[in-house]
C-alpha positions in Angstrom: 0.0 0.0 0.0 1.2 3.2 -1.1 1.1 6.4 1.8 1.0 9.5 0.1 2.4 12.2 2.5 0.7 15.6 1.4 3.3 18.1 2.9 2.4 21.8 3.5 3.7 24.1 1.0 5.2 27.5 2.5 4.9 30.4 0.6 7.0 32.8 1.5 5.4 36.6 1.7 6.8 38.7 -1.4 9.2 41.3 0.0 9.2 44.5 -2.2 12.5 45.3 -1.0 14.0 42.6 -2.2 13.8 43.9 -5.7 17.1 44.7 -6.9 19.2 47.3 -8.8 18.1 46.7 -12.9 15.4 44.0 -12.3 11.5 43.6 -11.4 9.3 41.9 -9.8 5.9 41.4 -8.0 4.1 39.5 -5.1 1.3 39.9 -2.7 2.1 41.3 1.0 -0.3 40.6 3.6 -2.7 43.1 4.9 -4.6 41.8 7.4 -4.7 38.4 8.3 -7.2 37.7 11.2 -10.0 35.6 12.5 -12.2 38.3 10.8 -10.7 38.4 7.3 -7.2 38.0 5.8 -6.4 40.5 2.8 -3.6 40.8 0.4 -2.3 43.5 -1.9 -0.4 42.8 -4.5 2.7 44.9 -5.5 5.1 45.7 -8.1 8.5 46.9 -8.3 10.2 48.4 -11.6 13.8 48.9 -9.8 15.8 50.8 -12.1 19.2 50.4 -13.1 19.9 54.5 -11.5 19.1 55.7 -8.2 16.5 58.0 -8.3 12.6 59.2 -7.8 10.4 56.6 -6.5 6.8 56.9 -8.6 4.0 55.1 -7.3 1.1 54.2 -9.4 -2.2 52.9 -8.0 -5.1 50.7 -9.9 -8.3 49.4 -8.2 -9.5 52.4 -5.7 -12.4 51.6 -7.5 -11.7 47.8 -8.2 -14.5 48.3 -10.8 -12.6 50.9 -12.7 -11.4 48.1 -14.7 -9.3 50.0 -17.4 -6.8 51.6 -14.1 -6.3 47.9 -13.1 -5.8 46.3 -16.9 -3.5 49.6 -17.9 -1.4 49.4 -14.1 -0.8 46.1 -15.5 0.1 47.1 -18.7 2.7 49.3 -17.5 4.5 46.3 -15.5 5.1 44.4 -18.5 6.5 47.3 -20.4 8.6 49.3 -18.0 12.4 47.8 -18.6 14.7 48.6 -15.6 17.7 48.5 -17.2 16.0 51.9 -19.0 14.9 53.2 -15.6 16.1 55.9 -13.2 15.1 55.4 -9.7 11.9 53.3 -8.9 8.5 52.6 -10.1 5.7 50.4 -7.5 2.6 49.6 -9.0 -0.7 48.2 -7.1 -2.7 47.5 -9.6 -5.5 46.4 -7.3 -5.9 48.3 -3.9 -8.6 46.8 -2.5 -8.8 43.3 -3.6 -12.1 42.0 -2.1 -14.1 44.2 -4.2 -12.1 43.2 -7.2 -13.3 39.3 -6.1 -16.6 40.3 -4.8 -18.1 41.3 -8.3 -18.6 38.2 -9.8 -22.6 36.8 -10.4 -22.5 35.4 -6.9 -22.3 38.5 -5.3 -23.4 40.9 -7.3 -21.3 43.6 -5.5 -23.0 47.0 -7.0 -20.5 49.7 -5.4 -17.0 50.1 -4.5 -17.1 49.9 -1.1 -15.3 47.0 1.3 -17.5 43.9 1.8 -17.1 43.4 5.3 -16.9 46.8 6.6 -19.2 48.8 4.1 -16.8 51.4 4.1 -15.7 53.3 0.3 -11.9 53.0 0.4 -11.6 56.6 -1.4 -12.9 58.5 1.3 -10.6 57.1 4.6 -7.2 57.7 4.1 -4.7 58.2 5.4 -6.2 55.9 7.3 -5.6 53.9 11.1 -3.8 51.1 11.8 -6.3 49.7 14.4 -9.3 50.2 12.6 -11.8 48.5 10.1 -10.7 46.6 7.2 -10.7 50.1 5.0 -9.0 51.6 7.6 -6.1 49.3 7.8 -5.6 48.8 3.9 -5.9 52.7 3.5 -3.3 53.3 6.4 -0.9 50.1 4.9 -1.2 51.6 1.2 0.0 55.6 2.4 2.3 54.8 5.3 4.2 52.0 3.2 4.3 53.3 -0.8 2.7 56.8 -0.7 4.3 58.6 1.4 7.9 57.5 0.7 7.5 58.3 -3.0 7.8 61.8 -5.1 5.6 61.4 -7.3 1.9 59.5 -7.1 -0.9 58.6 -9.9 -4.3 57.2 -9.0 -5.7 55.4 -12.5 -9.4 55.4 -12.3 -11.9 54.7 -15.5 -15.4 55.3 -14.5 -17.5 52.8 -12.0 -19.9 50.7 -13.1 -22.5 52.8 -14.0 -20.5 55.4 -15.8 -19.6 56.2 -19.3 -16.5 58.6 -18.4 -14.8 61.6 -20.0 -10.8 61.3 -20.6 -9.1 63.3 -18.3 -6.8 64.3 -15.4 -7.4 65.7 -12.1 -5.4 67.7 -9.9 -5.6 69.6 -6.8 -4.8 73.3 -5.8 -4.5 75.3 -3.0 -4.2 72.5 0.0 -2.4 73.5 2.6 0.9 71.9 3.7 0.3 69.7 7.0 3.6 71.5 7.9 1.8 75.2 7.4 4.7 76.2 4.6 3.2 78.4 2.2 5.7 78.0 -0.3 5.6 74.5 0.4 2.3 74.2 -0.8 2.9 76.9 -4.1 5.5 74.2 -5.2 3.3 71.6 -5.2 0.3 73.6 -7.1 2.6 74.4 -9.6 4.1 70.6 -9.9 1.0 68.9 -9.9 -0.8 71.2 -12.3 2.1 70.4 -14.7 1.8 66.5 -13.8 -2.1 67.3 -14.6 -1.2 68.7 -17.9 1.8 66.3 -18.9 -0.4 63.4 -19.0 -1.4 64.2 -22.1 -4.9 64.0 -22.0 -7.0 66.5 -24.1 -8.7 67.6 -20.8 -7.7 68.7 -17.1 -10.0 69.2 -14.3 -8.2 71.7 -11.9 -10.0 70.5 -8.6 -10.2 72.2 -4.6 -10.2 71.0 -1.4 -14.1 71.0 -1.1 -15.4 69.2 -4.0 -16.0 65.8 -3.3 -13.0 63.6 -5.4 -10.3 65.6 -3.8 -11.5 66.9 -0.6 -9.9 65.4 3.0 -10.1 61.7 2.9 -9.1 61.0 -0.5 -5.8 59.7 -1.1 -4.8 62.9 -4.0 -5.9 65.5 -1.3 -3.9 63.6 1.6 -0.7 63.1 0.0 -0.6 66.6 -1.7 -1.0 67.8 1.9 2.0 65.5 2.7 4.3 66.8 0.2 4.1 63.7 -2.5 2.7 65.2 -5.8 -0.8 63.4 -6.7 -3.0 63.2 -9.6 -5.7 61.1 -10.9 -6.1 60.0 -14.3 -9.8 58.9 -15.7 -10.1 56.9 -18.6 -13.0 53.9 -18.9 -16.5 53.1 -19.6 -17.4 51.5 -16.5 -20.2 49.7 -17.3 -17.9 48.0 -20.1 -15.8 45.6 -17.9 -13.7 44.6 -21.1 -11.6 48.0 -21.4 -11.1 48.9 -24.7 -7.6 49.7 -26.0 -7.9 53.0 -26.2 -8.5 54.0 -22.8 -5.7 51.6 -21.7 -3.1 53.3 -23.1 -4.6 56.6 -22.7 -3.5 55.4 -18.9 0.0 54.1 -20.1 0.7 56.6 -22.3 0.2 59.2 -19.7 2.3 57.4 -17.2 4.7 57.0 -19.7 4.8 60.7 -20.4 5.1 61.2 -16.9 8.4 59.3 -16.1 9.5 61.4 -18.9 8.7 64.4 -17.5 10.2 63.6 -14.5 13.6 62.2 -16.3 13.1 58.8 -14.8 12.7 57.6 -18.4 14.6 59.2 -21.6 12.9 60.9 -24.2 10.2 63.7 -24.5 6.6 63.5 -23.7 4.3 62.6 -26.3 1.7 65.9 -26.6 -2.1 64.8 -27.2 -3.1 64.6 -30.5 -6.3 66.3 -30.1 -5.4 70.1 -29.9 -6.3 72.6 -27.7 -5.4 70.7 -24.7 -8.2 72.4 -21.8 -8.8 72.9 -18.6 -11.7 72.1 -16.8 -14.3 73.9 -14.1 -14.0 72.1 -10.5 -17.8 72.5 -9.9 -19.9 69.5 -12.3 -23.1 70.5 -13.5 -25.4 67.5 -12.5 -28.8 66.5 -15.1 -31.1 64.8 -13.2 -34.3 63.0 -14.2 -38.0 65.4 -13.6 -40.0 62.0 -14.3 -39.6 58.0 -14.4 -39.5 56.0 -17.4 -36.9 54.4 -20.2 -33.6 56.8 -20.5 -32.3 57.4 -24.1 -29.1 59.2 -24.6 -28.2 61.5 -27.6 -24.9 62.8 -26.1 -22.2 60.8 -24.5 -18.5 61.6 -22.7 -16.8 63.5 -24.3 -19.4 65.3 -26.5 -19.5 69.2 -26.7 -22.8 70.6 -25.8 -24.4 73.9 -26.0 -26.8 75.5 -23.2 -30.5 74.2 -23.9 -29.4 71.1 -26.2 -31.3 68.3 -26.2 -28.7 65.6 -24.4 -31.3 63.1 -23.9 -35.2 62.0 -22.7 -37.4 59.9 -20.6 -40.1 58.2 -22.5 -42.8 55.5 -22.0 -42.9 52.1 -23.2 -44.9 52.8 -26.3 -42.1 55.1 -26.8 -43.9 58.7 -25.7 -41.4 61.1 -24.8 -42.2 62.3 -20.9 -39.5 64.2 -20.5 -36.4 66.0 -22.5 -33.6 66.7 -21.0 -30.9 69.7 -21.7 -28.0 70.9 -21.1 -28.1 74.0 -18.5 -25.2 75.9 -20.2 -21.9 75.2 -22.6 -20.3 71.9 -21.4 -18.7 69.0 -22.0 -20.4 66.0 -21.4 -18.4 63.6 -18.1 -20.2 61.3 -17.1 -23.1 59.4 -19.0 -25.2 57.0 -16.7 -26.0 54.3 -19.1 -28.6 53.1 -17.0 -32.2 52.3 -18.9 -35.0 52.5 -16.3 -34.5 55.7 -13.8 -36.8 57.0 -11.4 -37.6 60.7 -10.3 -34.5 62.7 -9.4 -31.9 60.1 -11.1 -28.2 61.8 -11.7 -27.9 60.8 -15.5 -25.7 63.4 -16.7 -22.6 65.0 -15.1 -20.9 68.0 -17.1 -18.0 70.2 -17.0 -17.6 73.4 -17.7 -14.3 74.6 -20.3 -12.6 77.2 -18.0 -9.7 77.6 -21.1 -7.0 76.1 -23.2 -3.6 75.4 -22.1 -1.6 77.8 -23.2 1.2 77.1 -25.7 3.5 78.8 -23.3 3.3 75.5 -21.2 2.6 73.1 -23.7 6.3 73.8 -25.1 7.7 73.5 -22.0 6.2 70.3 -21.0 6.0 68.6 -24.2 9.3 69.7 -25.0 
Protein backbone atom coordinates (compact mmCIF):
# COMPACT_ATOMS: atom_id res chain seq x y z
CA UNK A 1 0.00 0.00 0.00
CA UNK A 2 1.22 3.22 -1.09
CA UNK A 3 1.08 6.35 1.82
CA UNK A 4 1.03 9.45 0.06
CA UNK A 5 2.36 12.21 2.48
CA UNK A 6 0.66 15.64 1.35
CA UNK A 7 3.32 18.09 2.94
CA UNK A 8 2.42 21.80 3.52
CA UNK A 9 3.74 24.13 1.02
CA UNK A 10 5.17 27.50 2.51
CA UNK A 11 4.92 30.37 0.57
CA UNK A 12 7.03 32.82 1.52
CA UNK A 13 5.44 36.59 1.65
CA UNK A 14 6.77 38.75 -1.41
CA UNK A 15 9.20 41.29 0.02
CA UNK A 16 9.24 44.50 -2.15
CA UNK A 17 12.51 45.35 -1.03
CA UNK A 18 13.98 42.55 -2.23
CA UNK A 19 13.78 43.93 -5.65
CA UNK A 20 17.06 44.69 -6.85
CA UNK A 21 19.16 47.30 -8.80
CA UNK A 22 18.08 46.73 -12.87
CA UNK A 23 15.39 44.02 -12.33
CA UNK A 24 11.50 43.61 -11.38
CA UNK A 25 9.32 41.91 -9.76
CA UNK A 26 5.85 41.39 -8.00
CA UNK A 27 4.10 39.55 -5.14
CA UNK A 28 1.29 39.90 -2.71
CA UNK A 29 2.06 41.28 1.04
CA UNK A 30 -0.26 40.59 3.60
CA UNK A 31 -2.67 43.13 4.86
CA UNK A 32 -4.58 41.78 7.44
CA UNK A 33 -4.71 38.36 8.32
CA UNK A 34 -7.17 37.72 11.18
CA UNK A 35 -10.02 35.62 12.51
CA UNK A 36 -12.18 38.33 10.79
CA UNK A 37 -10.69 38.44 7.34
CA UNK A 38 -7.24 38.03 5.84
CA UNK A 39 -6.41 40.47 2.83
CA UNK A 40 -3.56 40.78 0.43
CA UNK A 41 -2.34 43.51 -1.93
CA UNK A 42 -0.42 42.81 -4.50
CA UNK A 43 2.71 44.89 -5.46
CA UNK A 44 5.05 45.68 -8.11
CA UNK A 45 8.49 46.87 -8.26
CA UNK A 46 10.22 48.38 -11.60
CA UNK A 47 13.84 48.87 -9.82
CA UNK A 48 15.79 50.84 -12.07
CA UNK A 49 19.18 50.37 -13.11
CA UNK A 50 19.95 54.50 -11.46
CA UNK A 51 19.05 55.71 -8.15
CA UNK A 52 16.54 58.04 -8.32
CA UNK A 53 12.63 59.20 -7.75
CA UNK A 54 10.35 56.64 -6.48
CA UNK A 55 6.84 56.89 -8.57
CA UNK A 56 4.02 55.07 -7.27
CA UNK A 57 1.14 54.25 -9.39
CA UNK A 58 -2.24 52.94 -8.04
CA UNK A 59 -5.10 50.73 -9.85
CA UNK A 60 -8.34 49.40 -8.23
CA UNK A 61 -9.48 52.35 -5.73
CA UNK A 62 -12.40 51.62 -7.46
CA UNK A 63 -11.71 47.85 -8.24
CA UNK A 64 -14.55 48.25 -10.76
CA UNK A 65 -12.60 50.92 -12.73
CA UNK A 66 -11.40 48.12 -14.69
CA UNK A 67 -9.31 49.99 -17.38
CA UNK A 68 -6.77 51.65 -14.14
CA UNK A 69 -6.28 47.93 -13.07
CA UNK A 70 -5.84 46.35 -16.92
CA UNK A 71 -3.48 49.63 -17.87
CA UNK A 72 -1.37 49.43 -14.07
CA UNK A 73 -0.80 46.14 -15.45
CA UNK A 74 0.11 47.10 -18.70
CA UNK A 75 2.68 49.30 -17.52
CA UNK A 76 4.55 46.25 -15.47
CA UNK A 77 5.10 44.40 -18.47
CA UNK A 78 6.47 47.30 -20.41
CA UNK A 79 8.65 49.26 -17.99
CA UNK A 80 12.44 47.79 -18.61
CA UNK A 81 14.68 48.57 -15.56
CA UNK A 82 17.65 48.55 -17.24
CA UNK A 83 15.98 51.89 -19.04
CA UNK A 84 14.94 53.19 -15.57
CA UNK A 85 16.15 55.94 -13.21
CA UNK A 86 15.10 55.43 -9.74
CA UNK A 87 11.90 53.28 -8.91
CA UNK A 88 8.54 52.64 -10.08
CA UNK A 89 5.74 50.42 -7.51
CA UNK A 90 2.59 49.59 -9.03
CA UNK A 91 -0.66 48.24 -7.13
CA UNK A 92 -2.74 47.49 -9.57
CA UNK A 93 -5.45 46.45 -7.31
CA UNK A 94 -5.92 48.29 -3.89
CA UNK A 95 -8.60 46.83 -2.45
CA UNK A 96 -8.78 43.31 -3.58
CA UNK A 97 -12.13 42.00 -2.11
CA UNK A 98 -14.07 44.21 -4.21
CA UNK A 99 -12.08 43.24 -7.18
CA UNK A 100 -13.34 39.34 -6.12
CA UNK A 101 -16.57 40.28 -4.85
CA UNK A 102 -18.09 41.34 -8.30
CA UNK A 103 -18.58 38.22 -9.76
CA UNK A 104 -22.59 36.82 -10.39
CA UNK A 105 -22.45 35.40 -6.86
CA UNK A 106 -22.30 38.53 -5.30
CA UNK A 107 -23.42 40.95 -7.29
CA UNK A 108 -21.26 43.59 -5.52
CA UNK A 109 -22.97 47.02 -6.99
CA UNK A 110 -20.53 49.71 -5.38
CA UNK A 111 -16.98 50.12 -4.52
CA UNK A 112 -17.11 49.85 -1.06
CA UNK A 113 -15.30 47.03 1.27
CA UNK A 114 -17.51 43.92 1.76
CA UNK A 115 -17.12 43.42 5.27
CA UNK A 116 -16.86 46.79 6.57
CA UNK A 117 -19.17 48.77 4.10
CA UNK A 118 -16.77 51.41 4.14
CA UNK A 119 -15.66 53.34 0.34
CA UNK A 120 -11.92 53.00 0.44
CA UNK A 121 -11.61 56.56 -1.36
CA UNK A 122 -12.86 58.48 1.28
CA UNK A 123 -10.62 57.12 4.63
CA UNK A 124 -7.23 57.75 4.10
CA UNK A 125 -4.75 58.17 5.39
CA UNK A 126 -6.21 55.85 7.30
CA UNK A 127 -5.59 53.93 11.08
CA UNK A 128 -3.79 51.07 11.80
CA UNK A 129 -6.28 49.74 14.40
CA UNK A 130 -9.26 50.20 12.57
CA UNK A 131 -11.84 48.51 10.05
CA UNK A 132 -10.70 46.63 7.22
CA UNK A 133 -10.74 50.05 4.98
CA UNK A 134 -9.02 51.60 7.58
CA UNK A 135 -6.11 49.34 7.80
CA UNK A 136 -5.65 48.76 3.93
CA UNK A 137 -5.89 52.74 3.47
CA UNK A 138 -3.30 53.27 6.43
CA UNK A 139 -0.85 50.12 4.86
CA UNK A 140 -1.18 51.59 1.23
CA UNK A 141 -0.01 55.58 2.43
CA UNK A 142 2.28 54.77 5.32
CA UNK A 143 4.17 51.98 3.17
CA UNK A 144 4.28 53.29 -0.84
CA UNK A 145 2.66 56.79 -0.72
CA UNK A 146 4.31 58.58 1.43
CA UNK A 147 7.86 57.50 0.69
CA UNK A 148 7.52 58.30 -3.05
CA UNK A 149 7.83 61.84 -5.12
CA UNK A 150 5.58 61.37 -7.29
CA UNK A 151 1.90 59.47 -7.12
CA UNK A 152 -0.85 58.60 -9.87
CA UNK A 153 -4.34 57.17 -8.97
CA UNK A 154 -5.74 55.43 -12.54
CA UNK A 155 -9.36 55.42 -12.34
CA UNK A 156 -11.89 54.73 -15.47
CA UNK A 157 -15.40 55.31 -14.50
CA UNK A 158 -17.52 52.77 -11.99
CA UNK A 159 -19.88 50.71 -13.13
CA UNK A 160 -22.52 52.81 -14.01
CA UNK A 161 -20.49 55.43 -15.76
CA UNK A 162 -19.56 56.19 -19.29
CA UNK A 163 -16.54 58.63 -18.43
CA UNK A 164 -14.76 61.61 -20.04
CA UNK A 165 -10.75 61.31 -20.65
CA UNK A 166 -9.10 63.27 -18.31
CA UNK A 167 -6.84 64.32 -15.38
CA UNK A 168 -7.44 65.66 -12.08
CA UNK A 169 -5.42 67.69 -9.94
CA UNK A 170 -5.63 69.61 -6.76
CA UNK A 171 -4.85 73.30 -5.82
CA UNK A 172 -4.52 75.27 -2.97
CA UNK A 173 -4.16 72.51 -0.01
CA UNK A 174 -2.41 73.53 2.56
CA UNK A 175 0.86 71.88 3.70
CA UNK A 176 0.31 69.67 6.95
CA UNK A 177 3.57 71.50 7.87
CA UNK A 178 1.78 75.20 7.45
CA UNK A 179 4.70 76.22 4.61
CA UNK A 180 3.15 78.36 2.18
CA UNK A 181 5.69 78.04 -0.28
CA UNK A 182 5.59 74.50 0.36
CA UNK A 183 2.34 74.19 -0.83
CA UNK A 184 2.93 76.94 -4.14
CA UNK A 185 5.47 74.19 -5.24
CA UNK A 186 3.34 71.55 -5.15
CA UNK A 187 0.33 73.60 -7.07
CA UNK A 188 2.62 74.38 -9.56
CA UNK A 189 4.15 70.56 -9.85
CA UNK A 190 0.99 68.89 -9.89
CA UNK A 191 -0.83 71.23 -12.30
CA UNK A 192 2.12 70.39 -14.70
CA UNK A 193 1.81 66.49 -13.76
CA UNK A 194 -2.10 67.25 -14.59
CA UNK A 195 -1.20 68.72 -17.90
CA UNK A 196 1.77 66.32 -18.95
CA UNK A 197 -0.37 63.42 -19.00
CA UNK A 198 -1.38 64.24 -22.07
CA UNK A 199 -4.86 63.99 -21.98
CA UNK A 200 -7.00 66.54 -24.12
CA UNK A 201 -8.70 67.56 -20.85
CA UNK A 202 -7.68 68.74 -17.07
CA UNK A 203 -9.99 69.24 -14.35
CA UNK A 204 -8.24 71.70 -11.90
CA UNK A 205 -10.01 70.50 -8.58
CA UNK A 206 -10.21 72.20 -4.63
CA UNK A 207 -10.15 70.96 -1.45
CA UNK A 208 -14.05 71.05 -1.13
CA UNK A 209 -15.42 69.22 -3.98
CA UNK A 210 -16.02 65.78 -3.33
CA UNK A 211 -13.02 63.62 -5.41
CA UNK A 212 -10.35 65.55 -3.83
CA UNK A 213 -11.47 66.92 -0.61
CA UNK A 214 -9.92 65.35 3.05
CA UNK A 215 -10.14 61.68 2.95
CA UNK A 216 -9.13 60.98 -0.50
CA UNK A 217 -5.83 59.74 -1.09
CA UNK A 218 -4.82 62.89 -4.04
CA UNK A 219 -5.92 65.46 -1.34
CA UNK A 220 -3.95 63.58 1.61
CA UNK A 221 -0.68 63.13 0.05
CA UNK A 222 -0.56 66.65 -1.74
CA UNK A 223 -0.98 67.81 1.88
CA UNK A 224 2.01 65.51 2.75
CA UNK A 225 4.25 66.76 0.21
CA UNK A 226 4.06 63.69 -2.47
CA UNK A 227 2.68 65.18 -5.79
CA UNK A 228 -0.76 63.38 -6.72
CA UNK A 229 -2.98 63.24 -9.59
CA UNK A 230 -5.69 61.14 -10.90
CA UNK A 231 -6.11 60.05 -14.35
CA UNK A 232 -9.83 58.95 -15.66
CA UNK A 233 -10.14 56.92 -18.64
CA UNK A 234 -12.97 53.85 -18.94
CA UNK A 235 -16.53 53.08 -19.65
CA UNK A 236 -17.36 51.52 -16.52
CA UNK A 237 -20.24 49.72 -17.33
CA UNK A 238 -17.91 48.01 -20.08
CA UNK A 239 -15.81 45.62 -17.91
CA UNK A 240 -13.74 44.56 -21.06
CA UNK A 241 -11.57 48.04 -21.36
CA UNK A 242 -11.13 48.90 -24.70
CA UNK A 243 -7.56 49.73 -26.00
CA UNK A 244 -7.91 53.01 -26.17
CA UNK A 245 -8.52 53.97 -22.85
CA UNK A 246 -5.68 51.61 -21.72
CA UNK A 247 -3.12 53.28 -23.14
CA UNK A 248 -4.64 56.57 -22.73
CA UNK A 249 -3.50 55.38 -18.93
CA UNK A 250 -0.05 54.06 -20.11
CA UNK A 251 0.70 56.57 -22.29
CA UNK A 252 0.16 59.25 -19.72
CA UNK A 253 2.30 57.44 -17.16
CA UNK A 254 4.74 57.04 -19.67
CA UNK A 255 4.76 60.74 -20.35
CA UNK A 256 5.09 61.21 -16.92
CA UNK A 257 8.40 59.33 -16.11
CA UNK A 258 9.48 61.42 -18.92
CA UNK A 259 8.72 64.45 -17.48
CA UNK A 260 10.24 63.62 -14.55
CA UNK A 261 13.64 62.16 -16.26
CA UNK A 262 13.09 58.81 -14.77
CA UNK A 263 12.72 57.57 -18.36
CA UNK A 264 14.58 59.24 -21.57
CA UNK A 265 12.95 60.88 -24.23
CA UNK A 266 10.21 63.68 -24.47
CA UNK A 267 6.57 63.53 -23.69
CA UNK A 268 4.28 62.58 -26.32
CA UNK A 269 1.68 65.93 -26.59
CA UNK A 270 -2.13 64.80 -27.24
CA UNK A 271 -3.13 64.55 -30.54
CA UNK A 272 -6.33 66.27 -30.08
CA UNK A 273 -5.40 70.08 -29.86
CA UNK A 274 -6.26 72.60 -27.75
CA UNK A 275 -5.38 70.73 -24.65
CA UNK A 276 -8.23 72.43 -21.76
CA UNK A 277 -8.85 72.90 -18.56
CA UNK A 278 -11.75 72.08 -16.76
CA UNK A 279 -14.33 73.86 -14.11
CA UNK A 280 -14.00 72.07 -10.49
CA UNK A 281 -17.83 72.45 -9.86
CA UNK A 282 -19.91 69.51 -12.29
CA UNK A 283 -23.11 70.53 -13.48
CA UNK A 284 -25.41 67.55 -12.54
CA UNK A 285 -28.76 66.50 -15.09
CA UNK A 286 -31.11 64.81 -13.24
CA UNK A 287 -34.32 62.97 -14.18
CA UNK A 288 -37.98 65.43 -13.57
CA UNK A 289 -39.99 61.98 -14.28
CA UNK A 290 -39.58 58.01 -14.39
CA UNK A 291 -39.54 55.96 -17.37
CA UNK A 292 -36.86 54.42 -20.18
CA UNK A 293 -33.61 56.80 -20.47
CA UNK A 294 -32.33 57.37 -24.06
CA UNK A 295 -29.15 59.23 -24.56
CA UNK A 296 -28.19 61.46 -27.64
CA UNK A 297 -24.90 62.83 -26.06
CA UNK A 298 -22.16 60.77 -24.49
CA UNK A 299 -18.53 61.59 -22.73
CA UNK A 300 -16.77 63.54 -24.32
CA UNK A 301 -19.39 65.28 -26.51
CA UNK A 302 -19.48 69.16 -26.69
CA UNK A 303 -22.84 70.63 -25.84
CA UNK A 304 -24.45 73.85 -26.03
CA UNK A 305 -26.84 75.48 -23.22
CA UNK A 306 -30.52 74.17 -23.92
CA UNK A 307 -29.41 71.11 -26.24
CA UNK A 308 -31.25 68.27 -26.21
CA UNK A 309 -28.71 65.56 -24.36
CA UNK A 310 -31.31 63.12 -23.90
CA UNK A 311 -35.21 61.96 -22.69
CA UNK A 312 -37.39 59.94 -20.60
CA UNK A 313 -40.10 58.15 -22.49
CA UNK A 314 -42.84 55.51 -21.95
CA UNK A 315 -42.92 52.06 -23.17
CA UNK A 316 -44.87 52.79 -26.27
CA UNK A 317 -42.11 55.08 -26.76
CA UNK A 318 -43.90 58.67 -25.74
CA UNK A 319 -41.40 61.09 -24.76
CA UNK A 320 -42.24 62.32 -20.92
CA UNK A 321 -39.50 64.17 -20.49
CA UNK A 322 -36.43 66.04 -22.54
CA UNK A 323 -33.57 66.67 -20.99
CA UNK A 324 -30.94 69.68 -21.71
CA UNK A 325 -28.02 70.92 -21.05
CA UNK A 326 -28.12 73.96 -18.46
CA UNK A 327 -25.20 75.90 -20.18
CA UNK A 328 -21.85 75.21 -22.64
CA UNK A 329 -20.26 71.95 -21.39
CA UNK A 330 -18.67 68.98 -22.04
CA UNK A 331 -20.44 66.05 -21.40
CA UNK A 332 -18.43 63.63 -18.13
CA UNK A 333 -20.19 61.32 -17.06
CA UNK A 334 -23.15 59.37 -18.98
CA UNK A 335 -25.24 57.03 -16.71
CA UNK A 336 -26.02 54.31 -19.13
CA UNK A 337 -28.65 53.12 -16.97
CA UNK A 338 -32.24 52.31 -18.88
CA UNK A 339 -35.01 52.53 -16.30
CA UNK A 340 -34.51 55.71 -13.80
CA UNK A 341 -36.85 57.03 -11.44
CA UNK A 342 -37.61 60.66 -10.33
CA UNK A 343 -34.53 62.73 -9.38
CA UNK A 344 -31.92 60.11 -11.11
CA UNK A 345 -28.20 61.79 -11.72
CA UNK A 346 -27.87 60.83 -15.50
CA UNK A 347 -25.67 63.38 -16.73
CA UNK A 348 -22.58 65.05 -15.05
CA UNK A 349 -20.91 67.98 -17.09
CA UNK A 350 -17.95 70.22 -16.98
CA UNK A 351 -17.58 73.42 -17.74
CA UNK A 352 -14.30 74.56 -20.30
CA UNK A 353 -12.61 77.19 -17.99
CA UNK A 354 -9.66 77.61 -21.05
CA UNK A 355 -6.98 76.11 -23.20
CA UNK A 356 -3.62 75.40 -22.10
CA UNK A 357 -1.57 77.85 -23.19
CA UNK A 358 1.24 77.10 -25.72
CA UNK A 359 3.54 78.84 -23.27
CA UNK A 360 3.28 75.51 -21.19
CA UNK A 361 2.60 73.08 -23.67
CA UNK A 362 6.30 73.81 -25.07
CA UNK A 363 7.68 73.48 -21.95
CA UNK A 364 6.21 70.28 -21.00
CA UNK A 365 5.98 68.56 -24.17
CA UNK A 366 9.28 69.67 -25.00
Amino acid sequence: MLLLLFLPVLVTAFDPGSVGPGTKGWGYTQVIDNLATSLKMPVMVINGHKAGPTFTVTGGTYPTEYCGVEAAGRLYQQIDPQQLTGKVIIIPVVNMQVLQFRTPMFALSESVTPNDGKMLASVFPGLSNGTTSDVLAHTLFTKYILNATYHVDLRGGDLPESHLTHTIFVQGVVNINGSTSSSTEMDKTTKAMGTVFGAKYCRESRPDVFDTKPGTLIYEAVRRGVASIISEAGQGYNPQPTEEDVLAHVTGVTNLLKWSNMLAGTPEPPSSSPQEYLAADLLTVTTPVAGIFKHSADRGDLVKAGDVIGSVADLDGTVLASLRAPRDAVVHEMMPRRVVSVGDSIYHLAVITGPVQDSARARLFR
